[in-house]
TORKE-851763 format. One line per 10 residues: number of its first residue (from 0); their letters; for each residue x, y, z of N, C-alpha, C, CB. Coordinates in nm, 3 decimals. Glycine has a CB too. Example, Ala and Ser with C-alpha at 12.3 -4.5 7.8 and 13.67 -1.06 7.14 Angstrom:
BEGIN
0	as	1.319 -0.569 0.780 1.230 -0.450 0.780 1.320 -0.330 0.780 1.131 -0.447 0.905 | 1.285 -0.225 0.708 1.367 -0.106 0.714 1.290 0.003 0.787 1.408 -0.060 0.572
This chain:
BEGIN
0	xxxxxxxxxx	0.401 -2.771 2.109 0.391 -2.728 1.971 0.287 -2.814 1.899 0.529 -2.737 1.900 | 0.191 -2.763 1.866 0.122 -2.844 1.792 0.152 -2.851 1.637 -0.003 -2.811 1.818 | 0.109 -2.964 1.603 0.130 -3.046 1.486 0.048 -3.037 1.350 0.115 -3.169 1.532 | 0.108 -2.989 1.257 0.025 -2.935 1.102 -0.029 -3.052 1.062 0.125 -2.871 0.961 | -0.167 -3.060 1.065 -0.211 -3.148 0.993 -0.306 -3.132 0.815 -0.282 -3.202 1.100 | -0.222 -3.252 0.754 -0.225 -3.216 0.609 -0.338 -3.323 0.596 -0.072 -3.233 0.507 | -0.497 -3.270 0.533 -0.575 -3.373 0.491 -0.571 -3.409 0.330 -0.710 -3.337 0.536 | -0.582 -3.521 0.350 -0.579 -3.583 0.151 -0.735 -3.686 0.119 -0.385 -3.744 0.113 | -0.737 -3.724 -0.015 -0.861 -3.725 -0.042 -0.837 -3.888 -0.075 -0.919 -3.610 -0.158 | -0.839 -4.004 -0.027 -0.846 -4.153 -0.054 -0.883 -4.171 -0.110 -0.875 -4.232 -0.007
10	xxxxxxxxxx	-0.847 -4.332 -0.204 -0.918 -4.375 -0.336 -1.036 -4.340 -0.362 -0.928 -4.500 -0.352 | -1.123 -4.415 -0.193 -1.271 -4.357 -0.224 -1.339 -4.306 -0.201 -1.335 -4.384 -0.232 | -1.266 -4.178 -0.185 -1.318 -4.034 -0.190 -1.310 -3.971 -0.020 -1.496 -4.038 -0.258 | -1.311 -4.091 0.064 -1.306 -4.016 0.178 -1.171 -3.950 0.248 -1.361 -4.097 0.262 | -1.163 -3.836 0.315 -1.111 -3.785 0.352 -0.986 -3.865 0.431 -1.188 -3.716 0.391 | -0.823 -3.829 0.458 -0.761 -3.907 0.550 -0.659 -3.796 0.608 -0.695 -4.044 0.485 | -0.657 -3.762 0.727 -0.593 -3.718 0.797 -0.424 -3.748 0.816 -0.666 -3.737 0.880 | -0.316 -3.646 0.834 -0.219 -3.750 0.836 -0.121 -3.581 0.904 -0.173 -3.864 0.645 | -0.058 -3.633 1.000 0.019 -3.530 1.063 0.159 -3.514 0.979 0.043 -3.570 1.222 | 0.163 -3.339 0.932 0.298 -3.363 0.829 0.447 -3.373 0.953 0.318 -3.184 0.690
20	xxxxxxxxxx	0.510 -3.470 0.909 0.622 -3.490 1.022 0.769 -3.357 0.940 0.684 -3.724 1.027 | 0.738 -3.407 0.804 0.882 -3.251 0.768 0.868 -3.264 0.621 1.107 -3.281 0.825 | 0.902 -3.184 0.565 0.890 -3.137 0.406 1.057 -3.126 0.408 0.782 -2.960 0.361 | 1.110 -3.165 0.307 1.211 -3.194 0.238 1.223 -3.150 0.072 1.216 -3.327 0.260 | 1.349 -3.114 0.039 1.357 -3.121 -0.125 1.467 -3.204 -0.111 1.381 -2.974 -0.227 | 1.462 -3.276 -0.237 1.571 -3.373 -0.347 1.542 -3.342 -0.470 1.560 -3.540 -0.346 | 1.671 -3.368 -0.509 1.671 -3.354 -0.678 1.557 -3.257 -0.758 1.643 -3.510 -0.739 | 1.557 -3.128 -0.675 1.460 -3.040 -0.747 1.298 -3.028 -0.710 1.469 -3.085 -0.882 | 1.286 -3.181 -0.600 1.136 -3.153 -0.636 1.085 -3.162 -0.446 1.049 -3.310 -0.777 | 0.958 -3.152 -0.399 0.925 -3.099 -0.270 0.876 -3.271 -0.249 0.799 -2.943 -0.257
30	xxxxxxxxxx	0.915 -3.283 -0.133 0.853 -3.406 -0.085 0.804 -3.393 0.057 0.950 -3.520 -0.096 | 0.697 -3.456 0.124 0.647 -3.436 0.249 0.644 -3.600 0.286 0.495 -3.344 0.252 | 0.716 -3.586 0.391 0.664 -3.718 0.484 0.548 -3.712 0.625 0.807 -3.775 0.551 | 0.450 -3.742 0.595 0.323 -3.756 0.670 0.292 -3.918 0.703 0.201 -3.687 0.578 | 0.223 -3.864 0.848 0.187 -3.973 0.923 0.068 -3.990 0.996 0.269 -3.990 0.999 | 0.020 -4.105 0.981 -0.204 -4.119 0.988 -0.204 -4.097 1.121 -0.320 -4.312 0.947 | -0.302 -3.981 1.128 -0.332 -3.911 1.242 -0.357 -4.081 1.315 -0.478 -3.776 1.227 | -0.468 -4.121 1.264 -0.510 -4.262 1.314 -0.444 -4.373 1.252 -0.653 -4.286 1.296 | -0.579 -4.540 1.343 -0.490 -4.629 1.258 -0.594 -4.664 1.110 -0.443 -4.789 1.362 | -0.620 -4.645 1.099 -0.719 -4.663 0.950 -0.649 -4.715 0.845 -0.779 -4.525 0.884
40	xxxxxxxxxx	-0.568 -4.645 0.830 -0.455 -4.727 0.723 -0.428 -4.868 0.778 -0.291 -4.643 0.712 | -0.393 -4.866 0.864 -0.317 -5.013 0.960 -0.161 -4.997 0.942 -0.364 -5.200 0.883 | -0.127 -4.873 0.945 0.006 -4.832 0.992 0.064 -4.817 1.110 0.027 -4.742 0.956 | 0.131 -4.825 1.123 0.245 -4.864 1.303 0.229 -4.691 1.271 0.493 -4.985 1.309 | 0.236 -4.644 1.445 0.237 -4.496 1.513 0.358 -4.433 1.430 0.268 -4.494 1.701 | 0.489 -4.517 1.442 0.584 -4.466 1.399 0.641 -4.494 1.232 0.663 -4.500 1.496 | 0.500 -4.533 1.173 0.578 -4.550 1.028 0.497 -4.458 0.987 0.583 -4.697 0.934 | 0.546 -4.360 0.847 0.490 -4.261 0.774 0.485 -4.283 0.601 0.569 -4.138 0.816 | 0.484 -4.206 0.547 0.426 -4.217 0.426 0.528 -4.088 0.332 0.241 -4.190 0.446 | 0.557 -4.102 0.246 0.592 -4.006 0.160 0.563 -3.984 0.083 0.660 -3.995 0.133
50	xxxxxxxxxx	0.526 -3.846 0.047 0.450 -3.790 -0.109 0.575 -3.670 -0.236 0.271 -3.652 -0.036 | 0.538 -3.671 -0.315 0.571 -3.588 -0.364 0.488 -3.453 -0.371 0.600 -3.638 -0.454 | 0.518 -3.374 -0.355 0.391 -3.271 -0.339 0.443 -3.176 -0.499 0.397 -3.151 -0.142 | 0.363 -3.158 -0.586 0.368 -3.084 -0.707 0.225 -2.977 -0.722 0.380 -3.202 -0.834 | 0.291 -2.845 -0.725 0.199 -2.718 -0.722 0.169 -2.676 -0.881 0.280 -2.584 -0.634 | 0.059 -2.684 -0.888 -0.007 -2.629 -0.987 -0.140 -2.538 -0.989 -0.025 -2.723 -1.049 | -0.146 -2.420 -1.050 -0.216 -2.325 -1.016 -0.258 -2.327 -0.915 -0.291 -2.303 -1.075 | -0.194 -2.307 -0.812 -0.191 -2.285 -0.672 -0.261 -2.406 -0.591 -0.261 -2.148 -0.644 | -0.306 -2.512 -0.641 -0.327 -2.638 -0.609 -0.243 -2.749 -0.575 -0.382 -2.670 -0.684 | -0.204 -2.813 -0.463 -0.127 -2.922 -0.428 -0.170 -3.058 -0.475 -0.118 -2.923 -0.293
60	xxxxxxxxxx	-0.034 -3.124 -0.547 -0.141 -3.260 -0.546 -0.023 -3.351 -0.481 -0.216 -3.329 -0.730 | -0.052 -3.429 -0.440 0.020 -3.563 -0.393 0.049 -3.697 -0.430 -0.020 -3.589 -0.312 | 0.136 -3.738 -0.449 0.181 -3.867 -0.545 0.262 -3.940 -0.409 0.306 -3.819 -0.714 | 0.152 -4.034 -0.409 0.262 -4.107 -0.322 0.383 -4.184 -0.377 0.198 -4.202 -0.244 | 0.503 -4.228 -0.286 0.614 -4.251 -0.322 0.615 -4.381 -0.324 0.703 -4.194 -0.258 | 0.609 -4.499 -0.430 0.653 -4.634 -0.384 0.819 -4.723 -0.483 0.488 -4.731 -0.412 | 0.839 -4.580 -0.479 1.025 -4.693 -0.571 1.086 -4.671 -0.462 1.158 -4.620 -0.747 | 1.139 -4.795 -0.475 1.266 -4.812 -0.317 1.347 -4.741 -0.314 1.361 -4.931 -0.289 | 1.406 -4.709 -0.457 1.530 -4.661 -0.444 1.503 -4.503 -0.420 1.620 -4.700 -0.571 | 1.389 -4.399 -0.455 1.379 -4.296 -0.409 1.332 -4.272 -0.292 1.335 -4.243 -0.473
70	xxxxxxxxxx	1.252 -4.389 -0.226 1.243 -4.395 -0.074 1.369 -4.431 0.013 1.141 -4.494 -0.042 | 1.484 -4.475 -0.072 1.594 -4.470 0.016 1.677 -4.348 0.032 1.674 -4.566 -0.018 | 1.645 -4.292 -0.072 1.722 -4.144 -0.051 1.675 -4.039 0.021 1.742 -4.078 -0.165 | 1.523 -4.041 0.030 1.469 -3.980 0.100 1.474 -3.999 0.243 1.377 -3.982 0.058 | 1.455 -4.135 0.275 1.468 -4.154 0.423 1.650 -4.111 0.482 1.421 -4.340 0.452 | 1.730 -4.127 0.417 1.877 -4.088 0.411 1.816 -3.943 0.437 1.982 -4.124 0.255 | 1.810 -3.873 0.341 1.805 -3.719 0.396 1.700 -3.705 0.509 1.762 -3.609 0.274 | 1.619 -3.751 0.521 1.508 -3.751 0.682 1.575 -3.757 0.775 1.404 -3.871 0.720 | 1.671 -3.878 0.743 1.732 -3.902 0.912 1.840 -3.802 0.921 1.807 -4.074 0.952 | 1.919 -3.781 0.820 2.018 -3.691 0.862 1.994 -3.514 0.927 2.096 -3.692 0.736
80	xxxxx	1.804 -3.515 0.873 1.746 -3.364 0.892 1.705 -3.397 1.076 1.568 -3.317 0.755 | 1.677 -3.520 1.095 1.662 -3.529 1.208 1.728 -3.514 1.270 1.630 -3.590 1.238 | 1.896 -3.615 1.291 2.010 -3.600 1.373 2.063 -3.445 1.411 2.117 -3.674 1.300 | 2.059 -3.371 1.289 2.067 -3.197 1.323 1.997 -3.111 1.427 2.022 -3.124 1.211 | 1.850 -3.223 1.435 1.761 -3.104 1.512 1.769 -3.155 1.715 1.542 -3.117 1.424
């Protein structure tokens, strides 16, 4: 099965690749956890990233996630979407 890859646009301007691992909702709103195709970031293979993804006129934008406490809820529902599959 190959793997959806979601590109986003870095501070400075260049492009970054990042394989989407699963899209999730909480509390109303869409969140995607993605992971760097490469190491460019200087991220471990197995650590990922979470965004909020918010649609506007048919445009995606991405907010990355850095409060702990909504990265703990999120990873809570990740793992439990995982254990199911």
């Amino acid at each position: 099965m190959k793997e959806e890859i979601v590109t986003l646009n870095g501070e400075n301007g260049a492009k970054i690749d990042f394989y989407l691992d699963c899209e999730l909702e909480y509390d109303g709103d869409c969140y995607q956890v993605l992971r760097p195709v490469n190491d460019k970031m200087g991220l471990n293979p197995d650590e990922a990233l979470v965004f909020l993804v918010e649609e506007e006129n048919g445009d995606a934008s991405y907010n990355l996630i850095t409060d702990d406490e909504l990265l703990k809820e999120i990873e809570e529902i990740y793992n439990n979407m995982k254990e199911e599959q």
